[in-house]
DRENLUM-110298 format. One record per residue (C-alpha): residue in one letter; x, y, z. Coordinates in Angstrom, 2 decimals, padded with zeros to 5 digits. Layout:
<pts>
PT  type       px       py       pz
PT     A        X        Y        Z
...
</pts>
This chain:
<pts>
PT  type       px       py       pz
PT     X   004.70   013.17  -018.97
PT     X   004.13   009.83  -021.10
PT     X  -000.01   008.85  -022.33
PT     X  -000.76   005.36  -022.51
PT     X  -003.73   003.39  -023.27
PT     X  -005.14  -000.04  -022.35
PT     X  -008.00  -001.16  -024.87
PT     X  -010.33  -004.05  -024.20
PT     X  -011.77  -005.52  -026.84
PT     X  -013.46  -008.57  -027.26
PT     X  -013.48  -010.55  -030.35
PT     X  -014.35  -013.82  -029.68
PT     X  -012.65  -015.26  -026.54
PT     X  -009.81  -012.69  -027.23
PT     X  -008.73  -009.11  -025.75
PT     X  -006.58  -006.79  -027.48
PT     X  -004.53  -004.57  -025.41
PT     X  -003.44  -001.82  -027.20
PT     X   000.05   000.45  -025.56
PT     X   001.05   003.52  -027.81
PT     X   004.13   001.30  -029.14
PT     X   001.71  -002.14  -030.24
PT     X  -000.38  -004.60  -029.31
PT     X  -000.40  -007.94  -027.32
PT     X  -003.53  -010.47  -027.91
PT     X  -004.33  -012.14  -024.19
PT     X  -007.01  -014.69  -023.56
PT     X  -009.96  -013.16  -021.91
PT     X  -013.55  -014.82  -020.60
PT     X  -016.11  -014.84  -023.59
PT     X  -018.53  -012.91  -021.30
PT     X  -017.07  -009.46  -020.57
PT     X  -018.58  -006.92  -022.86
PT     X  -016.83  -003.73  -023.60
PT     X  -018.35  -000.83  -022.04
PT     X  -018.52   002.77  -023.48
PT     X  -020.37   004.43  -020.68
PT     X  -017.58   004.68  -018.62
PT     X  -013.96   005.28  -019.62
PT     X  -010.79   005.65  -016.66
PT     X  -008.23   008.11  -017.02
PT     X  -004.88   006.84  -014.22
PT     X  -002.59   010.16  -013.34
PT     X   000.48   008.50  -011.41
PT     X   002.28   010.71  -008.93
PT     X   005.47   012.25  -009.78
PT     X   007.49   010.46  -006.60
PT     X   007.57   007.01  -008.42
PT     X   006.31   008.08  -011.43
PT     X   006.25   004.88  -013.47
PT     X   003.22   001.76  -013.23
PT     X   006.13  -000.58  -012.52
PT     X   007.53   001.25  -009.89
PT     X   006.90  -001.50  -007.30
PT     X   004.67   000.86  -005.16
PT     X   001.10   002.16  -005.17
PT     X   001.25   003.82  -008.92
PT     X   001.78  -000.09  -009.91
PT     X  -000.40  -001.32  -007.86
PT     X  -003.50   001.39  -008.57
PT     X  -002.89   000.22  -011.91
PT     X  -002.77  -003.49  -011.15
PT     X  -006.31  -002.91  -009.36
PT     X  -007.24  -000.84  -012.94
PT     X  -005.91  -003.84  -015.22
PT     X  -007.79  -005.90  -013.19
PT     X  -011.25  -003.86  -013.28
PT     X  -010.27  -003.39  -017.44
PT     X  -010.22  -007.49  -017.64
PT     X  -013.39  -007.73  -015.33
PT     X  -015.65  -005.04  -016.64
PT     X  -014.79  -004.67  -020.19
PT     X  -012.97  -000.73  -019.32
PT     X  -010.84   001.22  -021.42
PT     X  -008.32   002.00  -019.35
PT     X  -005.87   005.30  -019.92
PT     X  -002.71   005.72  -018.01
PT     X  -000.08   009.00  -017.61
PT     X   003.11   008.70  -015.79
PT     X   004.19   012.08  -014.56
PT     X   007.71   013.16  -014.69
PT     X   007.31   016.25  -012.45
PT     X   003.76   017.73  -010.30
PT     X   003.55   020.19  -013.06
PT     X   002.28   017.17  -015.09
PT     X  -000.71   016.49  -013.02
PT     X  -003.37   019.05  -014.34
PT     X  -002.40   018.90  -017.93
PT     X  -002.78   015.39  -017.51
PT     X  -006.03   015.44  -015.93
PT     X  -007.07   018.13  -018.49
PT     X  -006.27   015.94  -021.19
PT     X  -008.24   012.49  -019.98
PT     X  -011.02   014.77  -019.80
PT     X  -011.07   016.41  -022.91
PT     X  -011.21   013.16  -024.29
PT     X  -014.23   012.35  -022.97
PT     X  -012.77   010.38  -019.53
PT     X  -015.44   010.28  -016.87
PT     X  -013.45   008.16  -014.22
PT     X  -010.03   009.74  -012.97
PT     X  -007.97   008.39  -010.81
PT     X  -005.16   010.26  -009.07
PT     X  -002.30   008.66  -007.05
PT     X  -000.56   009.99  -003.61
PT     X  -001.32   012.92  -001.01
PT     X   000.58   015.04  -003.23
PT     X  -002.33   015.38  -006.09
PT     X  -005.15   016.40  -003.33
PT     X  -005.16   019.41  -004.05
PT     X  -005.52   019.15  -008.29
PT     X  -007.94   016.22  -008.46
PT     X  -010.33   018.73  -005.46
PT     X  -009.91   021.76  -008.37
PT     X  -011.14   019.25  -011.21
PT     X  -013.67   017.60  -009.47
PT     X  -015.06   020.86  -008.42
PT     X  -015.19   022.04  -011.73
PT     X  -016.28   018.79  -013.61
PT     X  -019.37   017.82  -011.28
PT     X  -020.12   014.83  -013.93
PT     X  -016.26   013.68  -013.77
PT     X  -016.25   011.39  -011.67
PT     X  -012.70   011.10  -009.29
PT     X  -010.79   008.79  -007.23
PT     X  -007.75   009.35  -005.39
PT     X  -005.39   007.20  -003.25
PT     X  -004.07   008.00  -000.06
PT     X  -006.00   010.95  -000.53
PT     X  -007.73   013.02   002.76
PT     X  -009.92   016.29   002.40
PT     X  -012.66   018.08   004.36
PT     X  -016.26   017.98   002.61
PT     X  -015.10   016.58  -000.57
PT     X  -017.34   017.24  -003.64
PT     X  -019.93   014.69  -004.31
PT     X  -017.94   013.32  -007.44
PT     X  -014.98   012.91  -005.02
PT     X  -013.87   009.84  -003.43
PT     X  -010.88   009.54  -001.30
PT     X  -009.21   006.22  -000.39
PT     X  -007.27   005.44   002.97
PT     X  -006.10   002.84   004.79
PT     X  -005.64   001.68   008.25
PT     X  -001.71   001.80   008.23
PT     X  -001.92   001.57   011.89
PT     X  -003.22  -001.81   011.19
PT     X   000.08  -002.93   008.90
PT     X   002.67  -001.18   011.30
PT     X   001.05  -003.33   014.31
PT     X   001.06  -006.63   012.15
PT     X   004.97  -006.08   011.53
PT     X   005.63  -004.99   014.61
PT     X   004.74  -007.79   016.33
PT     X   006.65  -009.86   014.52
PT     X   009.42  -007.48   014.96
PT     X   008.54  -007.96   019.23
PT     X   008.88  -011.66   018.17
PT     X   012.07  -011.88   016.13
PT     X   014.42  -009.52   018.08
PT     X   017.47  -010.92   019.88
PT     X   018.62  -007.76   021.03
PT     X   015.28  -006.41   022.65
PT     X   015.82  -003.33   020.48
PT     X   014.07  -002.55   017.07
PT     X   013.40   001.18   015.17
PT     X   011.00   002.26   012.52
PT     X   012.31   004.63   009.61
PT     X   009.20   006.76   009.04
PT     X   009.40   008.92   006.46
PT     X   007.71   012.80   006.01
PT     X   005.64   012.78   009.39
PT     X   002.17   013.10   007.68
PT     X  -001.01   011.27   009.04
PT     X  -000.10   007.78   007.36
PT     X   002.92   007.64   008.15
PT     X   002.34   008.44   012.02
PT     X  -000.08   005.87   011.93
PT     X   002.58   003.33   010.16
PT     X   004.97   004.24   013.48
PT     X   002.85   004.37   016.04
PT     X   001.04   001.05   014.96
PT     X   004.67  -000.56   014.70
PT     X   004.98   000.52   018.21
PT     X   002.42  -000.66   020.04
PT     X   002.67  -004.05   017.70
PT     X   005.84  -004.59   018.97
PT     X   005.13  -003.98   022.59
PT     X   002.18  -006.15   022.00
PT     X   003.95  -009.23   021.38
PT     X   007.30  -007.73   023.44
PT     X   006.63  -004.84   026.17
PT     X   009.94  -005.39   027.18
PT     X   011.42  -004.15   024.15
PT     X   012.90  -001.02   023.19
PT     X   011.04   000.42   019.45
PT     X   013.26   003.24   018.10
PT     X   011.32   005.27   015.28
PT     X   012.17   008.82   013.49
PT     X   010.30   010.55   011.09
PT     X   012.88   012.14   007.71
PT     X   012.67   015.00   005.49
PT     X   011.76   013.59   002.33
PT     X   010.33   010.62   000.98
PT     X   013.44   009.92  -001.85
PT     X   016.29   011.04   000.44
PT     X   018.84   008.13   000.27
PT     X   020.97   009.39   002.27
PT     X   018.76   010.58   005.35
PT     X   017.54   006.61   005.07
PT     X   021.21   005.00   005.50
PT     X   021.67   007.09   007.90
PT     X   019.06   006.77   010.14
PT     X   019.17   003.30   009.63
PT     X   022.80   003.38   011.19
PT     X   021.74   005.35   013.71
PT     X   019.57   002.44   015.01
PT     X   022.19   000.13   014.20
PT     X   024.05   001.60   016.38
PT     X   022.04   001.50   019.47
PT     X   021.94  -002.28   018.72
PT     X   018.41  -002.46   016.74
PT     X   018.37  -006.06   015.10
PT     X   014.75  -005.24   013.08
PT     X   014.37  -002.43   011.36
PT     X   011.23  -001.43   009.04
PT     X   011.50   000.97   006.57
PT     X   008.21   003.19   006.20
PT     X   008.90   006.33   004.13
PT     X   009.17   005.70   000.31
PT     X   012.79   005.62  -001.01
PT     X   013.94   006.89   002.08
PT     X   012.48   003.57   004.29
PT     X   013.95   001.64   001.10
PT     X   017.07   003.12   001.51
PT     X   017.32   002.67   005.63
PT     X   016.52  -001.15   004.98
PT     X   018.82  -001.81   002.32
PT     X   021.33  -000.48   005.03
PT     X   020.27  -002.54   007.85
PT     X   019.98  -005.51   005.50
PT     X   024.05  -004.92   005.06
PT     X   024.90  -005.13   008.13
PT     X   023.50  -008.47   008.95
PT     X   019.57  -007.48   011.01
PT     X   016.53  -008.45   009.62
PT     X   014.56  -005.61   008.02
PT     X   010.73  -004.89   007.17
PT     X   009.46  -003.33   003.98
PT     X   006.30  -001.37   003.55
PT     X   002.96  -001.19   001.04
PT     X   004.21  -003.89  -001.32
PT     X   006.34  -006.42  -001.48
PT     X   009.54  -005.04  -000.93
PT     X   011.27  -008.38  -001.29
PT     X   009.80  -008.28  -004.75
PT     X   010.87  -004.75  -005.46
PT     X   013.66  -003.06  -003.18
PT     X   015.60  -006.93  -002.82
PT     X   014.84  -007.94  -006.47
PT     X   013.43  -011.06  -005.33
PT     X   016.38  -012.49  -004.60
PT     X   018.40  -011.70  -007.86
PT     X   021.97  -010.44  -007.09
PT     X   021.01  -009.52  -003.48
PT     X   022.61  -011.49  -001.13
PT     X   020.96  -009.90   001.68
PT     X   017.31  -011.24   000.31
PT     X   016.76  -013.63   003.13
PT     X   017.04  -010.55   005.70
PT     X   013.66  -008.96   004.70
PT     X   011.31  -011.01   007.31
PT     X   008.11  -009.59   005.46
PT     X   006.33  -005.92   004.28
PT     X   002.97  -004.15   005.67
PT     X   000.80  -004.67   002.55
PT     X  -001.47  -001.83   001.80
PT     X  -003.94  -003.66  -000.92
PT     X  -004.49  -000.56  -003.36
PT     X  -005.30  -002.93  -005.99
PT     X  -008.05  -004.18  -004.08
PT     X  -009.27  -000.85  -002.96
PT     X  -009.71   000.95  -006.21
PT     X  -011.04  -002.44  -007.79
PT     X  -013.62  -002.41  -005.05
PT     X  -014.29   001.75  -005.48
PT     X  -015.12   000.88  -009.65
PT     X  -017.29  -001.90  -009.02
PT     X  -019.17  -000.12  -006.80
PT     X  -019.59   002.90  -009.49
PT     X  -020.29   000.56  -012.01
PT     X  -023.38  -000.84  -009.44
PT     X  -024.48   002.81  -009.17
PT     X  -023.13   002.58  -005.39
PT     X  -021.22   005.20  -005.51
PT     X  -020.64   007.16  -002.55
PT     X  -018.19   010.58  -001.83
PT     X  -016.15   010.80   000.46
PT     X  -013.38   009.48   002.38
PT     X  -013.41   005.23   002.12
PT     X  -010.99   003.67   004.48
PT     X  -009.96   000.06   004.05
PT     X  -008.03  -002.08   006.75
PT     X  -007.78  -005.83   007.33
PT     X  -011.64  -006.47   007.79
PT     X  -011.74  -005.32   003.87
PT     X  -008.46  -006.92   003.23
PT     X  -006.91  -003.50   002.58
PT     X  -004.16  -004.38   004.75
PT     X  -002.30  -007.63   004.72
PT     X   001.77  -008.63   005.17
PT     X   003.62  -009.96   002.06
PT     X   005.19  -013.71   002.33
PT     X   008.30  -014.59   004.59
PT     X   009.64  -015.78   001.31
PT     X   014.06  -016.10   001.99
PT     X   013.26  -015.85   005.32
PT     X   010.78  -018.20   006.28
PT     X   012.91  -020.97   007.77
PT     X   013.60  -017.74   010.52
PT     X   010.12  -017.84   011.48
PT     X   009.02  -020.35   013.83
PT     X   005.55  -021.95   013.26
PT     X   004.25  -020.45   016.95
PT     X   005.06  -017.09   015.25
PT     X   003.23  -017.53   011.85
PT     X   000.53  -018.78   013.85
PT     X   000.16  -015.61   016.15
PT     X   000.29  -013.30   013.48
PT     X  -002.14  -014.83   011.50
PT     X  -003.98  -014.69   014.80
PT     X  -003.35  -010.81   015.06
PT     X  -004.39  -010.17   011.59
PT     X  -007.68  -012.03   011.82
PT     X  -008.30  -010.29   015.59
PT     X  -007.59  -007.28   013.74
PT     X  -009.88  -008.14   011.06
PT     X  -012.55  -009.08   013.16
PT     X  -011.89  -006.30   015.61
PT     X  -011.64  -008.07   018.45
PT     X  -008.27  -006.46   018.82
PT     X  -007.25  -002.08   018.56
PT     X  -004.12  -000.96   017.85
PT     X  -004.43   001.96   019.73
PT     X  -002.66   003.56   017.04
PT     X  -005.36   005.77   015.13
PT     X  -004.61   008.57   017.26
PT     X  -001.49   010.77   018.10
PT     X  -000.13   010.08   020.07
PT     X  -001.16   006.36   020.31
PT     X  -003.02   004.53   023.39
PT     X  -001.29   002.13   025.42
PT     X  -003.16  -001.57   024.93
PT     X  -002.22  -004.63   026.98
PT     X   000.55  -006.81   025.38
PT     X  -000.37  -010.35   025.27
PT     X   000.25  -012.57   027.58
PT     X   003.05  -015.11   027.54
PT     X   002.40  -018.05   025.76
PT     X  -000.78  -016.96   024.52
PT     X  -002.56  -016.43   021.28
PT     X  -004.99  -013.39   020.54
PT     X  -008.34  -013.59   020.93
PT     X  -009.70  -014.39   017.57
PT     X  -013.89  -015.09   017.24
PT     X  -014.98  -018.27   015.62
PT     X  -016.23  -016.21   012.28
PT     X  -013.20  -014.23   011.86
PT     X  -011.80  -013.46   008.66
PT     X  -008.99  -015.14   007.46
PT     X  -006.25  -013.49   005.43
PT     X  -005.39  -016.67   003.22
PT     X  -009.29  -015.30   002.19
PT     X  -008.64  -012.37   000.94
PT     X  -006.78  -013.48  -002.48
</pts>
């Protein structure tokens, strides 16, 4: 378990961001004063562990860097080595007088409930987080993953050659259903002729299980694969990506993270795009909202209308793309967005929606959002 701690402090047109090994001076807008109402306490989960670890620990504390810069926060941070860190963690923000705490994964449901419960004036925030009558201090964010596993699978529909593309889900809890089932129906949205191959794993860091289920779908001539289960979905698209298909990464950008952007991966021009799930945006939204005196326990679920969910850039790839294809799933987000189009994919298992007819475009309503909007 490793403290950190990002001051903001203004002097002059300056902020001074203080880490336990030094400081960095970084311009900052004259008007931001520093608040000392409200301090954040960030507990990552023990999976990824780390704030650069490309995932939603990273970008949680992207969305807190951001709400430090915006609102003048001081801004704590532990990475956890193990889920024996968590409470002592949590213990420790709040002992130091942290009344915002912000826990990270399904995994830390359980300890941020027992805190909140017994810190009423502690205020608590968790990602990917789902409980029945929370406490009133107690907010819990989701997001529409059904929403993201549609958008990429109906590019998937689009892209195959073969008429066959899988899904590598990992452990088969709510979000991740809703990541395969949405891929499904995306894909026979765009494609209902087309075989979609998906499996749920064990684990969400089993290498192994990933490579191999990846193969398995190789096998049966998949030519788009999409990784959804952590490591595991990392691991099954790094594996597709060697033998040649096109692959899809999931919550960031895994072009970014899992292909290095392109540095000493020759295979970086294989990954067509990720499902984007904005936590940034989320738990920036969730503290301005506090800070407004808005707010509101419970479970807060954000999907392409709030620009929760989005896909990352074609980057390598986008010369594979054709410009009727970029169009049409810009098309499907903002129908999406606008919810002129369902997934069907909320429940399990999924409803069956009409594909879309040949040669035409969703159905997208003149005031539509648009996800070049959503920054």
């Amino acid at each position: 378990m490793r403290f950190n701690r990002l001051f903001l402090r203004l002097s002059s047109l300056t902020i001074i961001i203080g880490v336990l090994t030094g400081c960095q001076p970084a311009a900052a807008p004259p008007t931001v004063t520093p608040r000392t109402d409200y301090r954040v306490g960030l507990v990552t989960d023990a999976l990824g562990g780390t704030i650069h670890d490309g995932t939603f620990n990273e970008a949680t504390y992207n969305g807190l860097t951001r709400s430090a810069g915006s609102f003048g926060l001081d801004v704590a941070y532990s990475e956890s080595r193990d889920p024996i860190d968590y409470a002592p963690a949590i213990q420790k923000f709040i002992d130091e007088g942290r009344n915002i705490i912000v826990t990270v994964s399904f995994d830390m449901v359980d300890v941020t409930s027992k805190f909140a419960q017994k810190y009423p004036k502690v205020y608590f925030i968790g990602i990917d987080q789902s409980l029945d009558n929370l406490p009133a201090n107690y907010i819990a964010i989701q997001f529409r993953e059904d929403e993201g596993g549609f958008l990429v699978g109906a590019l998937a529909g689009m892209m195959t050659k073969s008429n066959v593309v899988g899904v590598v889900g990992g452990v088969k809890i709510p979000a991740v259903v809703r990541f395969v089932n949405g891929f499904v129906n995306g894909v026979h949205y765009t494609n209902p002729t087309a075989a979609a191959l998906s499996v749920y794993t064990s684990a969400f860091d089993n290498v192994d299980e990933g490579r191999q289920q990846a193969q398995n779908m190789l096998d049966q001539k998949a030519d788009v694969i999409f990784g959804a289960g952590g490591l595991t979905g990392s691991s099954a698209i790094l594996r597709a990506s060697e033998a040649g298909v096109y692959v899809i990464g999931v919550d960031q950008d895994e072009y970014r993270t899992t292909f290095g952007s392109g540095k000493n991966n020759p295979n970086a021009a294989l990954i067509l795009t990720s499902a984007v799930k904005r936590v940034d945006a989320g738990v920036y939204n969730i503290i301005n909202d506090l800070l407004k005196g808005n707010f509101k326990s419970g479970g807060r679920t954000f999907g392409a209308s709030e620009c929760g969910i989005t896909y990352a850039p074609f980057h390598d790839a986008d010369s594979k793309i054709t410009a009727d294809m970029k169009t049409k799933l810009d098309r499907i987000w903002s129908a999406l967005a606008a919810g002129s189009l369902q997934t069907g994919a909320q429940t399990d298992p999924p409803a069956t929606i009409a594909p879309l007819a040949a040669g035409q475009m969703p159905p997208v309503p003149d005031n539509a959002p648009q996800m070049s909007k959503c920054g």
